[in-house]
C-alpha positions, 0 to 999 in steps of 0.5 A: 236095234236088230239082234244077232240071230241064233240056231234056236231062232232059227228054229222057231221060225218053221213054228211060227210059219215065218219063211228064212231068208238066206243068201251067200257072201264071199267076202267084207262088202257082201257080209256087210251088204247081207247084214244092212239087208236084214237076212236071216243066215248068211252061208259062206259057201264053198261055191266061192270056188267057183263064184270067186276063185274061177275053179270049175267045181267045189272039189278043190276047196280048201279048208283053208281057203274057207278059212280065209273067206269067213273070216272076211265075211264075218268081219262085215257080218254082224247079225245073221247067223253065219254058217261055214260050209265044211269043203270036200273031203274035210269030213268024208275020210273020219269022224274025228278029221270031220270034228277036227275041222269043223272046230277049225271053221269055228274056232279060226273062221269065226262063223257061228255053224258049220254046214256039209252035204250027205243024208243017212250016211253021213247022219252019224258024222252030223250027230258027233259033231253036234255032241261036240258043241258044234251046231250042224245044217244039213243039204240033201238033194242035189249035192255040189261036191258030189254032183258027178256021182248023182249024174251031173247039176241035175234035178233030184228025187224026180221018181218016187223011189229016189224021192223017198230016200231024200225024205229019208235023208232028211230024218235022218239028219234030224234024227241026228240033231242037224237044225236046218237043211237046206235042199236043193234042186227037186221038184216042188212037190217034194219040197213041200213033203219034205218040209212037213216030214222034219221038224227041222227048218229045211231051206230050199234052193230049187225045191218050190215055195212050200219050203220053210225058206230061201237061199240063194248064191248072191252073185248068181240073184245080182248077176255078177257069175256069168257062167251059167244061171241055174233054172231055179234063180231070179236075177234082181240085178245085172251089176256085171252089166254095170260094173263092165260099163264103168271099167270101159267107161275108165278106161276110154277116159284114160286113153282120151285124156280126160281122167283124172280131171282138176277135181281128182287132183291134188293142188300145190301151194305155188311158193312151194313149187317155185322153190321145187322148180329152182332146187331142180334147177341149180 
């Protein structure tokens, strides 16, 4: 029997040069469905803001919202490690409000961890919230909730300036206790340099194979979000193809009459519906 991973299980991954395997999941069915595949670390991540709840960016997540989502994940989630990603701005004024509200995730959210974005600067903020009892990932490189400032959905560390301030990001956050990061969106080379300079599992998306694990936003690997698929994804899947087939497919057999059928109905015993017809009738 499969048991529930952990942070420290997690870390002893890298030692035994054993690759992490992550994905996202929203709600019930994929928790449910990432826990029977056998991953590592589910991440409910606020992508659902774009993925799930059709917003243009993460910006506007809530904390509420991500509240309400891992609780439905981890209703289904019962083995991997679950992290919570904590939205823009739940961390970024303070480092009490960021303590306070990844104690939130935890406490009211149910997951096991809480993941936000940011390197040197945001080091501090990680460290007290570990020493509140709370495990932190890190993810450095290209970071969603401030992608403006970085210049848009662009790759990162892609001179040797800008690469050595993401492996100096990356330190830091170990420095700070993080257990993991995750990097995303650099180039390979710089994944691998990344991943010998930390201790640390660091879990790319978009960082090259040399990394110490994968994750990627399920909905994008099964081709369910339609919107754009990032270079670094592999669609095992087209279920949108065959989920749009079936509500047409429904919906032509309604309209022609042929749904539902005897066998989707439900009969009546016949002594019942005369009776039925003649106190209708009176």
């Amino acid at each position: 029997m499969r048991s529930k991973v952990t942070v420290l299980d997690v870390q002893r991954a890298k030692a035994d040069g054993r690759k992490l395997v992550m994905v996202t999941a929203y709600d019930y069915p994929f928790g449910l469905l990432a826990d029977q595949a056998g991953v590592d670390i589910v991440l409910v991540g606020d992508s659902l803001g774009m993925v799930v709840m059709g917003m243009e960016d993460t910006v506007k997540v809530t904390m509420g919202h991500m509240i309400h989502h891992i609780q439905a994940v981890v209703r289904g989630c019962k083995n991997p490690l679950v992290v919570g990603d904590m939205p823009f701005m739940s961390y970024n004024t303070s480092v009490p409000e960021a303590i306070a509200n990844a104690g939130r995730l935890v406490k009211e959210g149910g997951c096991d961890v809480v993941k936000l974005e940011g390197g040197i600067h945001f080091a501090p903020t990680v460290e007290a919230i570990v020493k509140a009892g709370i495990p932190v990932q890190g993810h450095i490189g290209l970071t969603p909730q401030t992608a403006s400032a970085l210049g848009g959905f662009k790759t990162q560390g892609k001179n040797a300036e800008a690469a050595k301030g993401i492996i100096e990001d990356a330190r830091a956050l170990e420095g700070a206790g993080a257990f993991s990061i995750i990097l995303e969106a650099v180039p390979a080379p710089l994944g691998a340099l990344v991943a010998e300079a930390v201790r640390v599992p660091v879990i790319g998306i978009g960082a090259g194979a040399e990394v110490d694990g994968q994750v990627l936003v399920t909905h994008d690997m099964v081709g369910l979000f339609d919107k754009f698929v990032p270079k670094f994804v592999k669609q095992y899947a087209q279920v949108r193809t065959t989920i749009l087939g079936a509500l047409q497919e429904f919906k032509q057999e309604v309209e022609g009459k042929q749904f539902p059928g005897p066998e989707h109905s439900f009969d009546m015993p016949a002594e019942a519906l005369e009776e039925l017809k003649r106190l209708i009738l009176r």
